[in-house]
KEKE-3310 file (N, C-alpha, C; in steps of 0.2 Angstrom, whole numbers, plus 5000, padded with zeros to 4 digits):
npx = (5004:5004:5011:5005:4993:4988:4988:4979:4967:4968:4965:4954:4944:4951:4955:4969:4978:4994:4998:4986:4968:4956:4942:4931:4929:4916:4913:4900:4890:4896:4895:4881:4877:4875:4867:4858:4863:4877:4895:4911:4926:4942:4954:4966:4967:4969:4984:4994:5000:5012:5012:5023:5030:5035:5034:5022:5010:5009:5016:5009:4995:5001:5003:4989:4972:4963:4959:4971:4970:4958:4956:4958:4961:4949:4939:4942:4944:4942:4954:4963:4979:4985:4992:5004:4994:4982:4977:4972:4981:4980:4964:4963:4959:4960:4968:4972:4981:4987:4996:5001:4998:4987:4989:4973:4974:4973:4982:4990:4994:5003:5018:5022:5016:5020:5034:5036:5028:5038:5049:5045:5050:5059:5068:5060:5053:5050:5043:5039:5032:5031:5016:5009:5010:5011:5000:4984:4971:4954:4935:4919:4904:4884:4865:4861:4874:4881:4875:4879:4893:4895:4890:4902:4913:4910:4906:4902:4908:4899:4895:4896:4914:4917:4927:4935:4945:4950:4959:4969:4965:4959:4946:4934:4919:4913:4904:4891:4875:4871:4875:4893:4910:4929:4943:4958:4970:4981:4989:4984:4974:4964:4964:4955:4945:4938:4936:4926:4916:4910:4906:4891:4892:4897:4910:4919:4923:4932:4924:4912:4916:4918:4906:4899:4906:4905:4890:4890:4894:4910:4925:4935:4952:4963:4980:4976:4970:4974:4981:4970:4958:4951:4948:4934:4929:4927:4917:4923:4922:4909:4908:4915:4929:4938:4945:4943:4949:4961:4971:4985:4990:4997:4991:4982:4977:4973:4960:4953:4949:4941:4933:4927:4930:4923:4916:4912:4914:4910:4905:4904:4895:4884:4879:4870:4871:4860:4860:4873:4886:4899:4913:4919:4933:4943:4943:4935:4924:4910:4897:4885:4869:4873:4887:4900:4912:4906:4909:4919:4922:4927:4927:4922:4911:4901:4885:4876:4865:4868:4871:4883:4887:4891:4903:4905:4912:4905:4900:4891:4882:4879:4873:4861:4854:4852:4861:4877:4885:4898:4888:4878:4864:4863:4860:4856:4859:4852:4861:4867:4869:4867:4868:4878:4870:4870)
npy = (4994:5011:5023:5036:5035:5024:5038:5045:5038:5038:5048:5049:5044:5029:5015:5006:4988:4987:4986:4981:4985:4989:4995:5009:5013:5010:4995:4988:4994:4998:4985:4985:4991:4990:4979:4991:5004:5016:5010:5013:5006:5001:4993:4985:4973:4965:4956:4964:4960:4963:4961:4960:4963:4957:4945:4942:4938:4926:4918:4921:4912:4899:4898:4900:4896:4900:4910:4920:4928:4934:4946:4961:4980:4984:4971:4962:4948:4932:4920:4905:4900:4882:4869:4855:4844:4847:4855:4871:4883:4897:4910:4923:4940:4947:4960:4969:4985:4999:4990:4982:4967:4963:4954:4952:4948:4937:4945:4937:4927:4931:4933:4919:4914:4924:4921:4906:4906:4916:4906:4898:4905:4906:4908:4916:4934:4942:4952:4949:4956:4962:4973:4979:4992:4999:5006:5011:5004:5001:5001:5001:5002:5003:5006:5012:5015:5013:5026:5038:5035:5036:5048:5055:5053:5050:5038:5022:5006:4993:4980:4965:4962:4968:4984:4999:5013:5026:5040:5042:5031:5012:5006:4991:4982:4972:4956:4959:4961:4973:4989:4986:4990:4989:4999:5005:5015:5030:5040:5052:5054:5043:5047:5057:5054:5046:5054:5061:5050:5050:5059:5053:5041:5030:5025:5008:4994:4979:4969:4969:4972:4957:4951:4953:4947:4935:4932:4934:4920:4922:4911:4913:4911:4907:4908:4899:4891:4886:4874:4865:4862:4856:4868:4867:4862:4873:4877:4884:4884:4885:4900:4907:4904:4896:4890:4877:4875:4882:4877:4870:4872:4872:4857:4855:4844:4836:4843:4845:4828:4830:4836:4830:4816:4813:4815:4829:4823:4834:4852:4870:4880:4893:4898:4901:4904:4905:4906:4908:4919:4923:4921:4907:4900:4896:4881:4879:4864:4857:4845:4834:4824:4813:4812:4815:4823:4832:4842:4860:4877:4890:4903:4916:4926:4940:4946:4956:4955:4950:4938:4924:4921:4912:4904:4888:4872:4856:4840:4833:4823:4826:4838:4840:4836:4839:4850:4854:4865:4864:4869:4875:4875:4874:4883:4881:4893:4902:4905:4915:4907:4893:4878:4860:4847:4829)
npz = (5000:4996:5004:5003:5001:5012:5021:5017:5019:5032:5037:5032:5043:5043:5051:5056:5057:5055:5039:5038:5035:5045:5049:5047:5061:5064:5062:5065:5060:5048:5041:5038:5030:5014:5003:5001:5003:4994:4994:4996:4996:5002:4993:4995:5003:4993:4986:4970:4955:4943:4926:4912:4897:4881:4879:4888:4886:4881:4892:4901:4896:4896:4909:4915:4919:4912:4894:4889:4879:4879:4886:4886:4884:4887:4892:4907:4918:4926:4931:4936:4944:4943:4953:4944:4947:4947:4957:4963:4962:4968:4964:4952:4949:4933:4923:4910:4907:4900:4892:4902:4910:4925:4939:4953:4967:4984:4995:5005:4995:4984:4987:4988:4974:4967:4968:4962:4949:4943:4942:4931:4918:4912:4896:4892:4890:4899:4912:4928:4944:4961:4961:4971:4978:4967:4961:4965:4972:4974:4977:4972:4978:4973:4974:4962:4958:4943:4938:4947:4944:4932:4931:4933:4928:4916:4909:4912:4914:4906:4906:4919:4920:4909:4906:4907:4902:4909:4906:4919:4927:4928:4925:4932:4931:4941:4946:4955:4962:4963:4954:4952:4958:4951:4958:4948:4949:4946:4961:4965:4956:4959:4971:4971:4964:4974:4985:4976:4976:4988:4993:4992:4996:5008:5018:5021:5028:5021:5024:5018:5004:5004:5006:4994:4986:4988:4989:4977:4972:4969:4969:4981:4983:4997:5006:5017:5009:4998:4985:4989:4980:4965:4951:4946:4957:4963:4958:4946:4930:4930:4932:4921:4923:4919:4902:4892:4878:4876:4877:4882:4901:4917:4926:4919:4910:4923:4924:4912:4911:4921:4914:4904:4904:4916:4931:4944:4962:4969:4973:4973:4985:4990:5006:5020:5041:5050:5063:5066:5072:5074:5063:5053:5051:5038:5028:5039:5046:5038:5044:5039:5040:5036:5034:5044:5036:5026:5018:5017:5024:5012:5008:5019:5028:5040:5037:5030:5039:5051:5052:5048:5032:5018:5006:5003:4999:4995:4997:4984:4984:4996:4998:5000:5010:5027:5037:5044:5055:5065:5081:5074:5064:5044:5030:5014:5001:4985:4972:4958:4948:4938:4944:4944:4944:4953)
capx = (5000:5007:5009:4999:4986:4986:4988:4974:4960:4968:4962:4946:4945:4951:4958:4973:4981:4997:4996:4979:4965:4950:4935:4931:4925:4910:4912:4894:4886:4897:4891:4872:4878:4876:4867:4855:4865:4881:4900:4920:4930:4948:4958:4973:4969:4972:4990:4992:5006:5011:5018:5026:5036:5035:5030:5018:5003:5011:5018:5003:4993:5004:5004:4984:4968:4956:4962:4970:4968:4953:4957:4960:4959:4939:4938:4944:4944:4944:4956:4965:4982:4985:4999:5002:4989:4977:4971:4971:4987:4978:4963:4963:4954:4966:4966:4977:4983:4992:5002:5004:4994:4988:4983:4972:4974:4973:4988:4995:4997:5007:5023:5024:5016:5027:5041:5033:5029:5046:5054:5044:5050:5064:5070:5055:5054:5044:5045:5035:5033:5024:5013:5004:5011:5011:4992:4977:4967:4947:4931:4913:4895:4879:4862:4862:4883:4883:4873:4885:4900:4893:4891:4907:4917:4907:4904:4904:4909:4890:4894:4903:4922:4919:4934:4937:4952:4949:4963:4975:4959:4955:4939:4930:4914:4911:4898:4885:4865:4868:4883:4898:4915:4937:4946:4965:4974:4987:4986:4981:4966:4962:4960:4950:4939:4935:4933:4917:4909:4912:4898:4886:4896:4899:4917:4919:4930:4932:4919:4906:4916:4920:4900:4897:4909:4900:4884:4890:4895:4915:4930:4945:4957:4971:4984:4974:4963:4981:4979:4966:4952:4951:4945:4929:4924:4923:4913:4927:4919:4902:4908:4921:4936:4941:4943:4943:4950:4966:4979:4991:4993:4998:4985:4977:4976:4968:4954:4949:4947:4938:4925:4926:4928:4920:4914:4916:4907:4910:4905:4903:4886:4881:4875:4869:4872:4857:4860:4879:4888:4908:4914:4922:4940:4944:4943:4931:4920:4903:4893:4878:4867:4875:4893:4904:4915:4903:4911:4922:4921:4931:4927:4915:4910:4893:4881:4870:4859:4872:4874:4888:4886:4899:4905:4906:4914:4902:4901:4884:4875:4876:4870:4851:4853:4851:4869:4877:4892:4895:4879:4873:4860:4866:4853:4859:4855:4852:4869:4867:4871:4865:4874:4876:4869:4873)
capy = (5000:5017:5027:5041:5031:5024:5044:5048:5033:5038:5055:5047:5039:5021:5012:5000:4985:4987:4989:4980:4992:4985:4997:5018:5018:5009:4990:4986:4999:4998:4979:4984:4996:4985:4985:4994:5009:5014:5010:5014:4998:5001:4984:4984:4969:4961:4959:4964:4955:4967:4954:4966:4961:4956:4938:4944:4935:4919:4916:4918:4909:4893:4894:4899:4891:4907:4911:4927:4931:4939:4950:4968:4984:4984:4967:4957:4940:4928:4913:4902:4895:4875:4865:4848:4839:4852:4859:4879:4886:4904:4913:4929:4945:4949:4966:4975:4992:5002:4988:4977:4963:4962:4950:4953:4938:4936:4947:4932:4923:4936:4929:4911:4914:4927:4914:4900:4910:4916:4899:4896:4912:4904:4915:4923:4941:4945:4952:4949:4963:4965:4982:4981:4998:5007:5008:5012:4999:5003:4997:5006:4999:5008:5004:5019:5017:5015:5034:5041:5034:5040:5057:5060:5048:5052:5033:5016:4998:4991:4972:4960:4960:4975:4989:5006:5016:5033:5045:5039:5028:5007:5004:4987:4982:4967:4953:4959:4961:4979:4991:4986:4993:4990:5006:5004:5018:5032:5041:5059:5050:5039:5054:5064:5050:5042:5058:5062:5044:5047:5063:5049:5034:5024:5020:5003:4989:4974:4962:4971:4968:4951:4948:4953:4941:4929:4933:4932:4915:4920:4909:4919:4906:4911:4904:4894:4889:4883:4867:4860:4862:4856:4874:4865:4861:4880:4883:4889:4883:4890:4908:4908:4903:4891:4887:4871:4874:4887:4873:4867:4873:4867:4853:4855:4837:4834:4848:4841:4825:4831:4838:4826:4808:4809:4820:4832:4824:4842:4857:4874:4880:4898:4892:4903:4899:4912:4908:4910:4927:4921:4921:4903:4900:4893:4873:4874:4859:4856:4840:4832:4820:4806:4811:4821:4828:4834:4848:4862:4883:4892:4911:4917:4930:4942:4948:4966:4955:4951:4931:4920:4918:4909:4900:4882:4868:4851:4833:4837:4821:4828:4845:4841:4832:4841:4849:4859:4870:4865:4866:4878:4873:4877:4884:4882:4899:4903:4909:4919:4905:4888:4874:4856:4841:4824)
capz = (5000:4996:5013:5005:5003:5021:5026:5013:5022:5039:5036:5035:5047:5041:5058:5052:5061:5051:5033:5036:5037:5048:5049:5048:5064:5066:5059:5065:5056:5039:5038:5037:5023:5006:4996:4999:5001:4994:5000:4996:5001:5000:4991:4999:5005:4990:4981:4963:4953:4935:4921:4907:4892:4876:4878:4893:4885:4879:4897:4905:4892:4895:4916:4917:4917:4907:4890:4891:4871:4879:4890:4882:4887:4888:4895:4911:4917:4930:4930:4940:4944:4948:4953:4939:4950:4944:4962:4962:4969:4968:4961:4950:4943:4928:4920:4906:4909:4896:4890:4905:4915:4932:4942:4957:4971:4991:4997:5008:4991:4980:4987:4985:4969:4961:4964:4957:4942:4940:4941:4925:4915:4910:4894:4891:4890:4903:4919:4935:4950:4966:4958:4973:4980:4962:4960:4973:4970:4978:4975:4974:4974:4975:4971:4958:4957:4939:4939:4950:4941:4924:4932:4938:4925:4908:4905:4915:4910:4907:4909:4923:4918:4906:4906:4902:4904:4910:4912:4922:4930:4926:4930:4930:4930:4943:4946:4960:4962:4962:4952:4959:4952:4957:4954:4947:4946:4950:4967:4963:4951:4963:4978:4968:4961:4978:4986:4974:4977:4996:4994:4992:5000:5016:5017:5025:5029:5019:5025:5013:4998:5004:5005:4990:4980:4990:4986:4969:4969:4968:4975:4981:4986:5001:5007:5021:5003:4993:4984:4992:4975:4959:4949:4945:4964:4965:4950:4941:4925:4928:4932:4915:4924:4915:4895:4887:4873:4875:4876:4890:4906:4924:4927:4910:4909:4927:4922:4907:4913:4926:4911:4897:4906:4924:4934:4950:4966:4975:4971:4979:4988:4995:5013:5028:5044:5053:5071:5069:5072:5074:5057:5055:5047:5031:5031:5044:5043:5039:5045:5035:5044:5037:5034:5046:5035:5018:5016:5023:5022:5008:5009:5023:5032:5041:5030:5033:5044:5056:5052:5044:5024:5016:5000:5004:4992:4998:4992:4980:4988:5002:4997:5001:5018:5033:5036:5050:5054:5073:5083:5071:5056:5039:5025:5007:4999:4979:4968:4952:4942:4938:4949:4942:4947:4955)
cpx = (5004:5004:5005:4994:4984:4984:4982:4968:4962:4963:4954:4942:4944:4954:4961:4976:4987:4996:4989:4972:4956:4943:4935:4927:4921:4908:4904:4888:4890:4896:4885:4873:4874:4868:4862:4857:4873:4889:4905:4921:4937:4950:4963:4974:4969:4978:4990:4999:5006:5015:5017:5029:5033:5031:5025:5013:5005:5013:5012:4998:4995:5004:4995:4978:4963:4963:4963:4973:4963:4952:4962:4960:4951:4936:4944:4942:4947:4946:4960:4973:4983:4992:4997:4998:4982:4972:4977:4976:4983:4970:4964:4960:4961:4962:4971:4974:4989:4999:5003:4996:4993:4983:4982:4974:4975:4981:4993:4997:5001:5013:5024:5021:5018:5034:5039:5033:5033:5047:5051:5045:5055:5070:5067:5056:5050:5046:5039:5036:5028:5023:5009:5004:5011:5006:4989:4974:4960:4942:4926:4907:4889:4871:4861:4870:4884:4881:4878:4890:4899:4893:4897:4912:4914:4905:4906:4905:4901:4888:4898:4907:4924:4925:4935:4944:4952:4955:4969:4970:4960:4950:4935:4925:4914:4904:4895:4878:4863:4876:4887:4906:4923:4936:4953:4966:4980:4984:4981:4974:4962:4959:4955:4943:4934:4931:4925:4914:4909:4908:4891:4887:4896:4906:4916:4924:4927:4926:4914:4907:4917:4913:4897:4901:4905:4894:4883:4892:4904:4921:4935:4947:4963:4975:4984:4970:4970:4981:4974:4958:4955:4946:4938:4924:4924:4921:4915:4924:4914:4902:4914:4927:4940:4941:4947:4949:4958:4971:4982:4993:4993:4993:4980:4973:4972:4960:4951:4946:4940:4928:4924:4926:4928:4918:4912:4910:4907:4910:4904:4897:4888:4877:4876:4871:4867:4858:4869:4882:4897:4908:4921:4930:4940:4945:4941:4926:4914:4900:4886:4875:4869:4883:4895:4909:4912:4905:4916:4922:4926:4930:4919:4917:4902:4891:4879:4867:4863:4875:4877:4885:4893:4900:4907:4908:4911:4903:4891:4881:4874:4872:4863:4849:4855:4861:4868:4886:4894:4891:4877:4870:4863:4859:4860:4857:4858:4860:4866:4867:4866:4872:4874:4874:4871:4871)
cpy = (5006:5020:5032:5042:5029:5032:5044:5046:5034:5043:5056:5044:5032:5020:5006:4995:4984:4989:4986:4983:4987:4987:5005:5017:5012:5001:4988:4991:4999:4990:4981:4988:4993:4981:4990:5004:5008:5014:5010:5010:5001:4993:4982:4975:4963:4964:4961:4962:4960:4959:4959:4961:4957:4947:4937:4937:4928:4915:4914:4913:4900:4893:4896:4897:4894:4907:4917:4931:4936:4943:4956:4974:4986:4976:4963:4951:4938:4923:4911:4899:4886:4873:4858:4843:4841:4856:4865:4880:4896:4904:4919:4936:4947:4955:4968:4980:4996:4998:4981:4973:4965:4959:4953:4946:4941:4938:4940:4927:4925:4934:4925:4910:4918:4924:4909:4903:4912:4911:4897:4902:4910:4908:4918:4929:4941:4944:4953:4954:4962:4972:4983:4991:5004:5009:5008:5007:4999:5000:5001:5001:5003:5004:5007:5019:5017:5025:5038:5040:5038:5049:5059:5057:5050:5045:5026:5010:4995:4983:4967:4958:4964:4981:4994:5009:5023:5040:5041:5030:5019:5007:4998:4987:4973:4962:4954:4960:4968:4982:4991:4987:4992:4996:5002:5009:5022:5039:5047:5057:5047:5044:5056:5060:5046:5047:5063:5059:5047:5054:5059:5043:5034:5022:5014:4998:4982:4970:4963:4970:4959:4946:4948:4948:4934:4926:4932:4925:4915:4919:4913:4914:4909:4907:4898:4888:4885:4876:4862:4858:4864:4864:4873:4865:4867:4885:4887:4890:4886:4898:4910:4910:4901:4890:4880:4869:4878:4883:4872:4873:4869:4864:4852:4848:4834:4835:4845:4835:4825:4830:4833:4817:4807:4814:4825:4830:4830:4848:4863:4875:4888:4895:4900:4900:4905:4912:4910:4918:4928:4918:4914:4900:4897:4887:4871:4867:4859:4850:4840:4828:4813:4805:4819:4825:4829:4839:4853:4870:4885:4899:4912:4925:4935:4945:4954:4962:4953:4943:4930:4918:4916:4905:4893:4876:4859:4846:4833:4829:4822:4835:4846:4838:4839:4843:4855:4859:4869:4863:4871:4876:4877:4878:4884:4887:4897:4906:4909:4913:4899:4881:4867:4848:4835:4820)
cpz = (5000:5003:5011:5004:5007:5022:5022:5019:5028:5041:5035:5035:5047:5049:5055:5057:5056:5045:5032:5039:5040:5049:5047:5052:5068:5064:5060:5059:5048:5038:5038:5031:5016:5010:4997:4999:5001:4997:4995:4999:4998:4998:4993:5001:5001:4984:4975:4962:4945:4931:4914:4903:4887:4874:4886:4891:4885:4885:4900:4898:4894:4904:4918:4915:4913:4900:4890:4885:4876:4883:4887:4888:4890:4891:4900:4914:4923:4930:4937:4939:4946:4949:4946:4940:4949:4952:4961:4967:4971:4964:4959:4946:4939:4923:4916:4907:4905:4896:4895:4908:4921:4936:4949:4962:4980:4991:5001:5002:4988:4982:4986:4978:4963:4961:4962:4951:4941:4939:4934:4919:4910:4905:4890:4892:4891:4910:4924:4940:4956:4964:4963:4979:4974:4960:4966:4968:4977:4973:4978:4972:4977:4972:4962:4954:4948:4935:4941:4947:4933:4925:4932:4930:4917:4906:4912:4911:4910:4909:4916:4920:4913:4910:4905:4909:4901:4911:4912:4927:4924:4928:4928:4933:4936:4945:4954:4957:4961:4959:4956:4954:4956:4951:4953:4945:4950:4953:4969:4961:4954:4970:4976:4965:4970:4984:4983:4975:4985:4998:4997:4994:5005:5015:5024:5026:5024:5017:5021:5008:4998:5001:4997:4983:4983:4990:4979:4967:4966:4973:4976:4986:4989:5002:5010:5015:4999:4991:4986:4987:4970:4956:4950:4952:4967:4959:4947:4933:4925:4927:4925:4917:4922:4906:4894:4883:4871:4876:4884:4894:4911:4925:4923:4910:4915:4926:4918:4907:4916:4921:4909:4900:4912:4925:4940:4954:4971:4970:4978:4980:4990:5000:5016:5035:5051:5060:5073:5067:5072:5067:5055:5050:5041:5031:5035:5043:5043:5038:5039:5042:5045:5035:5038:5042:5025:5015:5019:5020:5018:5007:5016:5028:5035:5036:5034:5037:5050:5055:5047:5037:5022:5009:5003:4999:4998:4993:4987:4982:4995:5004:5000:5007:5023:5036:5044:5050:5064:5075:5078:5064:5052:5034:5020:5002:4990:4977:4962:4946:4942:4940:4943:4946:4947:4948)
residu = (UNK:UNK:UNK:UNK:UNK:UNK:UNK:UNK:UNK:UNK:UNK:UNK:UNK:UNK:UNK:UNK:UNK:UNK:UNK:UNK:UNK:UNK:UNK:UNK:UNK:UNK:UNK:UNK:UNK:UNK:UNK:UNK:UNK:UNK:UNK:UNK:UNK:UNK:UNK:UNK:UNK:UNK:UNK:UNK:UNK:UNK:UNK:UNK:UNK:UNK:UNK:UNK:UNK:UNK:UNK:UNK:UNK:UNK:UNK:UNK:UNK:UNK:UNK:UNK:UNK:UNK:UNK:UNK:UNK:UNK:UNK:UNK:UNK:UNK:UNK:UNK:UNK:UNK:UNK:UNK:UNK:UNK:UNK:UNK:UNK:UNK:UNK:UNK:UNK:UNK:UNK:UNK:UNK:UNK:UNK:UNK:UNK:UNK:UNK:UNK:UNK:UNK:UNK:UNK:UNK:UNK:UNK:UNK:UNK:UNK:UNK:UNK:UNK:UNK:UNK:UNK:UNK:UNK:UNK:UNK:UNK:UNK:UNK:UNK:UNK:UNK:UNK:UNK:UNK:UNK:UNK:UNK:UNK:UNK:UNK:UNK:UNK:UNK:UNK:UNK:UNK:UNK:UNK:UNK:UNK:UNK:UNK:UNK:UNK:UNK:UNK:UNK:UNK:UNK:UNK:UNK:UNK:UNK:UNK:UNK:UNK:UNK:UNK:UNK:UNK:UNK:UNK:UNK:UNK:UNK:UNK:UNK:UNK:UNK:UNK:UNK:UNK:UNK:UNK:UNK:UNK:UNK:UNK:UNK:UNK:UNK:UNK:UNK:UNK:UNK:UNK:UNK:UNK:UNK:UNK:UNK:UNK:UNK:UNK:UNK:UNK:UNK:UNK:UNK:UNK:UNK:UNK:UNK:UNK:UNK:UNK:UNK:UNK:UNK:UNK:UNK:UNK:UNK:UNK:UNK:UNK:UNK:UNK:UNK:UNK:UNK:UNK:UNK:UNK:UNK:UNK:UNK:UNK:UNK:UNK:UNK:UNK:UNK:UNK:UNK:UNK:UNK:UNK:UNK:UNK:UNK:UNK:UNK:UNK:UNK:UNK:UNK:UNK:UNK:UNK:UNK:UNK:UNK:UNK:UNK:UNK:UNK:UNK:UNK:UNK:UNK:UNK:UNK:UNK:UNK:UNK:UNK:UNK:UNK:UNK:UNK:UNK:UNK:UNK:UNK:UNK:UNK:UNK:UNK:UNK:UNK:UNK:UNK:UNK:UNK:UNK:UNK:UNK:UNK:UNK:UNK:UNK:UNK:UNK:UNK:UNK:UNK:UNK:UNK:UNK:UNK:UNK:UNK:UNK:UNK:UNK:UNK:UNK:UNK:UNK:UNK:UNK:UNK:UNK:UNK:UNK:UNK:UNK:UNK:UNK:UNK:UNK:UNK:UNK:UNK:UNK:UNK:UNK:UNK:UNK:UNK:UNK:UNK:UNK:UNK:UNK:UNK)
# end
């Protein structure tokens, strides 16, 4: 995080525990925010990775799971990397930026996976960075947010993983129920844009954006999350994480199998948990009635209404049986997409 960016969200009144920024203030109240009114989330708390150079595309192309032919200026892309066993050492939002790549991913993953991808560079022309200090990286939703961002900005991106390149400004278009937008840029551009949403905005801490990936049905793999799933058993496939058809990369051969000859008995689930209010670790486990371990948590956190929502990766015949987190019931809630069956 650029420090004058921390002073910037000091100045009001972000409250940090190191460089990691925990609330403005009021955590109880900026969780009941969303959606129905709007909020600033700083990103900081996730790393961004540049990949520059001349054989940029080609590298990544051969170590990730999305084709990343299609990622342009006006569109980005979520993929994934694996190990040669095909489980997900990371996932990524990936954007070009005047020339260069960048991936977004769980800040505790950006080290072990910028040496891993080095070690494959070999004598490619192309160089990898931590860029997560050379950009602001923030994030805005509102029920109205694309209105407000068209006022201020003269045009928004109209679809999920749409792009425009304002200025000195990226701006994506991300998947929620209501307009939700990352910011990328440089740090002047970025003051001056956050302070107009922030007329009609809530700044808050994390857990809102956090809910809203998770409302969306998206996985963010950390480091407590590192190999432990195949793409597919977090619905890489359904949210266009994955292609088929873009040629070899790491695990290539596990994934495809996976589609073409068998098929995954685990998938993820958006689940409740209304009596719970402790927000449960990653690899927590979750019981069925006839198998103690059907499942385990994979992003979680509280929603506006004060209890635990989470992305969960289950065994899909146990999906429909009577489940629980602890002592507390599980409800299996709806996602955006269409799930697949046993």
């Amino acid at each position: 995080m650029k420090p004058e960016w921390k002073n910037f969200l000091i100045n009001h009144g972000a409250e940090f525990a190191g460089d990691s920024l925990i609330s403005f203030g009021n955590p109880e109240r900026e969780r009941r925010i969303p959606p129905q009114g709007a909020i600033l989330c700083d990103l900081s708390h996730f790393g961004l990775i540049s990949v520059s150079g001349e054989d940029a595309a080609n590298f990544l192309q051969g170590q990730l799971t999305n084709d990343i032919r299609q990622v342009t200026d006006t569109a980005s892309q979520l993929s994934a990397y694996c190990t040669p066993q095909g489980r997900a050492l990371a996932t990524f939002f990936i954007t070009k930026r005047q020339g260069m790549y960048y991936l977004s991913l769980a800040r505790d993953l950006l080290e072990p996976t910028l040496k891993r991808l080095r070690m494959y560079v070999l004598r490619s022309k192309v160089a990898l960075e931590d860029a997560s200090a050379s950009l602001v990286h923030f994030g805005y939703a509102a029920p109205d947010g694309d209105k407000q961002l068209a006022d201020i900005l003269g045009k928004v991106p109209a679809n999920p993983y749409d792009t425009l390149q304002i200025g000195n400004l990226t701006v994506l278009r991300q998947p929620a129920a209501i307009p939700r937008f990352k910011v990328l840029g440089e740090l002047d551009d970025a003051r001056k844009l956050w302070e107009r949403l922030n007329v009609n905005a809530a700044c808050v801490g994390r857990s809102s954006w956090d809910y809203f990936n998770i409302s969306s049905g998206i996985p963010m793999v950390a480091l407590a999350s590192t190999e432990a799933w195949v793409p597919q058993m977090m619905n890489m496939h359904l949210i266009n994480g994955v292609s088929f058809s873009k040629g070899c990369f790491p695990g290539q051969e596990i994934v495809a199998r996976l589609k073409y000859l068998g098929k995954s008995k685990r998938q993820m689930y958006r689940i409740g948990v209304p009596s719970c209010v402790t927000v449960p670790t990653i690899g927590t486990a979750i019981s069925s009635s006839a198998d103690p371990e059907a499942g385990s948590i994979l992003n979680a956190t509280r929603n506006p209404d004060g209890y635990v929502e989470a992305l969960a990766v289950l065994k899909i015949a146990q999906a429909s049986q009577r489940l629980t987190l602890g002592e507390y019931p599980v409800q299996v809630l709806e996602l955006p997409y269409v799930l697949e069956t046993e």
